[in-house]
C-alpha positions as CSV (number, residue, x, y, z in Angstrom):
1,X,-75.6,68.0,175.3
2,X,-74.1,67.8,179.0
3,X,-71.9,65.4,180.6
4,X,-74.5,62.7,181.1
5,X,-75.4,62.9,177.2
6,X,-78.6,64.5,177.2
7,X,-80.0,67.5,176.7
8,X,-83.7,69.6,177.9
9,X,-86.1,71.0,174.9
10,X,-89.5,71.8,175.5
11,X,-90.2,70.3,179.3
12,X,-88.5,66.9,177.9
13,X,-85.1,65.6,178.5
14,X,-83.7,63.2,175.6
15,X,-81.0,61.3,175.5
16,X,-78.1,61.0,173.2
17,X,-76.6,57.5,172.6
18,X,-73.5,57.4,172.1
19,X,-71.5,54.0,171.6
20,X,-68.0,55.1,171.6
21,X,-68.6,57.1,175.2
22,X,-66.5,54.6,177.2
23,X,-64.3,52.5,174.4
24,X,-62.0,55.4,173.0
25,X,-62.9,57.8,170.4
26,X,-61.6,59.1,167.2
27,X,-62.7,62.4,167.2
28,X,-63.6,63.9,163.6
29,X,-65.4,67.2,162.7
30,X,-67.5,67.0,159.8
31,X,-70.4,68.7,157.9
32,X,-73.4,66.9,156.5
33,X,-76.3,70.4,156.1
34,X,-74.5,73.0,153.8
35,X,-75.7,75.3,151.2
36,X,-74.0,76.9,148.1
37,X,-74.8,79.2,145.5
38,X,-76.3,76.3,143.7
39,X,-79.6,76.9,146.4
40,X,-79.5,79.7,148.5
41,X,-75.9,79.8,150.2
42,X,-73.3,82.9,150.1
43,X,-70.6,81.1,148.9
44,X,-69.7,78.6,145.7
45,X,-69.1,75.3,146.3
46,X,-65.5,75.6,145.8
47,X,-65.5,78.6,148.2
48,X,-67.3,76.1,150.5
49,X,-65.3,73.4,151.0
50,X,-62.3,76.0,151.3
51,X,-64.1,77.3,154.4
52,X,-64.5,74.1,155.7
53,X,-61.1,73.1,155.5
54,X,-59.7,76.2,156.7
55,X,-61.5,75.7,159.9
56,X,-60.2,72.2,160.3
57,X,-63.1,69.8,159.4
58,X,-62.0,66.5,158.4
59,X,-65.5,65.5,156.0
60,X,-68.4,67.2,154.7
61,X,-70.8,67.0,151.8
62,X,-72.9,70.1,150.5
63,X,-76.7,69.4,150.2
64,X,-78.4,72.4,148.3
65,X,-81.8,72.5,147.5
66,X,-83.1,70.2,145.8
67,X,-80.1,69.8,143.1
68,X,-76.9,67.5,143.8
69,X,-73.3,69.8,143.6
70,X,-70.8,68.0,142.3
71,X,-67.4,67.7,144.7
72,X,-65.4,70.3,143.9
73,X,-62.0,70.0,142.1
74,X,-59.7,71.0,145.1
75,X,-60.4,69.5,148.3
76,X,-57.5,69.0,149.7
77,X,-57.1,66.2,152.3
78,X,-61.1,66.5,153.1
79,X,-63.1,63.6,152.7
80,X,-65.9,63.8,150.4
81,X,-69.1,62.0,152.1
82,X,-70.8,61.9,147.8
83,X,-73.6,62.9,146.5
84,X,-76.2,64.4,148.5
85,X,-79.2,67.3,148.6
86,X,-81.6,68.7,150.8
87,X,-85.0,67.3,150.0
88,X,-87.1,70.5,150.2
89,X,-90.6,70.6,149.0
90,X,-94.1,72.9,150.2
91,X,-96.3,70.1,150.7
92,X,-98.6,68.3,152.7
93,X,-96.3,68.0,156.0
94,X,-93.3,70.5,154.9
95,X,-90.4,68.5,156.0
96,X,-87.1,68.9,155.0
97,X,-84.4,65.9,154.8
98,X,-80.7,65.3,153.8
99,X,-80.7,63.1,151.3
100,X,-77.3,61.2,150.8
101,X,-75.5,58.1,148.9
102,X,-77.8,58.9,145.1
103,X,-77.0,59.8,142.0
104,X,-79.9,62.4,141.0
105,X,-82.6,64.0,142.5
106,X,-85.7,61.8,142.7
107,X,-89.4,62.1,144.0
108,X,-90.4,65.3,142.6
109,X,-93.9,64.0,140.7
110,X,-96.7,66.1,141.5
111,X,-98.1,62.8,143.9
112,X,-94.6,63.3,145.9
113,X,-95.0,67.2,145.9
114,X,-98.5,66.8,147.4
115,X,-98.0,64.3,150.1
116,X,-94.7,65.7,151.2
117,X,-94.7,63.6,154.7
118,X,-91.9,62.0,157.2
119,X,-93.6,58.6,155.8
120,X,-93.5,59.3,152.0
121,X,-89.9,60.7,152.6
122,X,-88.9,57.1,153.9
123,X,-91.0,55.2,151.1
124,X,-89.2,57.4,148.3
125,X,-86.1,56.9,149.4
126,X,-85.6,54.2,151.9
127,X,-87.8,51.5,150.8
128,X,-85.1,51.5,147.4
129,X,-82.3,50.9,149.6
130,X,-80.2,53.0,148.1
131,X,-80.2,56.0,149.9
132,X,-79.3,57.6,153.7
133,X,-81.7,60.5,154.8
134,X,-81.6,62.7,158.1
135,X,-84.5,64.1,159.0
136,X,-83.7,68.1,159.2
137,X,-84.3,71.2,161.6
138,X,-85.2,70.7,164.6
139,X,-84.2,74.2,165.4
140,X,-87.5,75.1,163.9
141,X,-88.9,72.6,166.5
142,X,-92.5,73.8,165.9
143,X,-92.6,73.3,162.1
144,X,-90.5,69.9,161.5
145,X,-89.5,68.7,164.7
146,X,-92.9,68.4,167.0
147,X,-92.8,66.2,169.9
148,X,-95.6,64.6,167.7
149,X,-93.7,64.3,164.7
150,X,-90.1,62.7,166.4
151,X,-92.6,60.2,168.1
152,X,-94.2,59.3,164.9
153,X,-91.1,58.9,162.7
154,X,-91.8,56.2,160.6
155,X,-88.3,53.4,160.4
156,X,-85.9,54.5,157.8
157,X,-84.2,57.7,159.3
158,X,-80.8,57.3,159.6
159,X,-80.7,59.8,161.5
160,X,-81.9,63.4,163.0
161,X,-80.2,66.6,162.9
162,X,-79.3,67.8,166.6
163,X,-78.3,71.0,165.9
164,X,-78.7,73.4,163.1
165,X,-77.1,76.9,162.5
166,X,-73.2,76.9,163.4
167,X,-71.6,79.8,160.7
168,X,-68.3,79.0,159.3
């Protein structure tokens, strides 16, 4: 992102709102796409957030595959953003989200499995109310994040993942 917030991908310049710009800012660093030895990360959980906090991040969750980890025991003065996963399923449209704010993993019926789309992702787990998702990647821009696909989104994403692949 440059000074005008916006940023060039693919022949296309996007823009990045930003609503605290020109009122002040409280500047936090934070973590919201980890992975732990409960999926396919390095390090446990606890080993994680140690990581984390070591380099100065102020909040963070850790969304493994597929399985919600607990907050681990010693976390210092980080804040805890609750339980959370990384949706990830091999179906129909193989997209990845951040699932957050939920108590278990939901939406892994065979029907779910099969039709594994930005639109079934919101009706699983926005239509409930319950539950915050970001839709993930877009590193991988010709698998999840197609200029077709962004346009397409369905209402319900809180949000998209700008950037993807920062080692701690």
């Amino acid at each position: 992102v440059n000074a005008n917030d916006s940023f060039y991908r693919n022949g296309n310049i996007y823009s990045v709102y930003n609503p605290y710009k020109n009122v002040g800012s409280l500047a936090l660093k934070g973590q919201m796409h980890c992975h732990s030895t409960n999926s396919d990360g390095e390090f446990s959980p606890q080993e994680v957030v140690q990581k984390y906090i070591d380099t100065g991040y102020d909040f963070m969750t850790i969304t493994d595959h597929n399985v919600i980890t607990a907050q681990p025991d010693d976390i210092g003065e980080m804040i805890w953003l609750g339980n959370a996963y990384e949706d990830t399923h091999t179906g129909a449209g193989n997209q990845h989200c951040n699932v957050y704010e939920l108590d278990e993993v939901v939406g892994c019926s065979g029907m779910y499995v099969s039709s594994n789309t930005p639109e079934s992702l919101v009706s699983n787990y926005i239509t409930n109310g319950k539950s915050i998702i970001c839709f993930n990647h877009p590193d991988d821009w010709d698998v999840y994040a197609s200029e077709e696909k962004l346009a397409g989104l369905p209402k319900g994403f809180a949000f998209i993942e700008t950037f993807n692949g920062c080692d701690v």
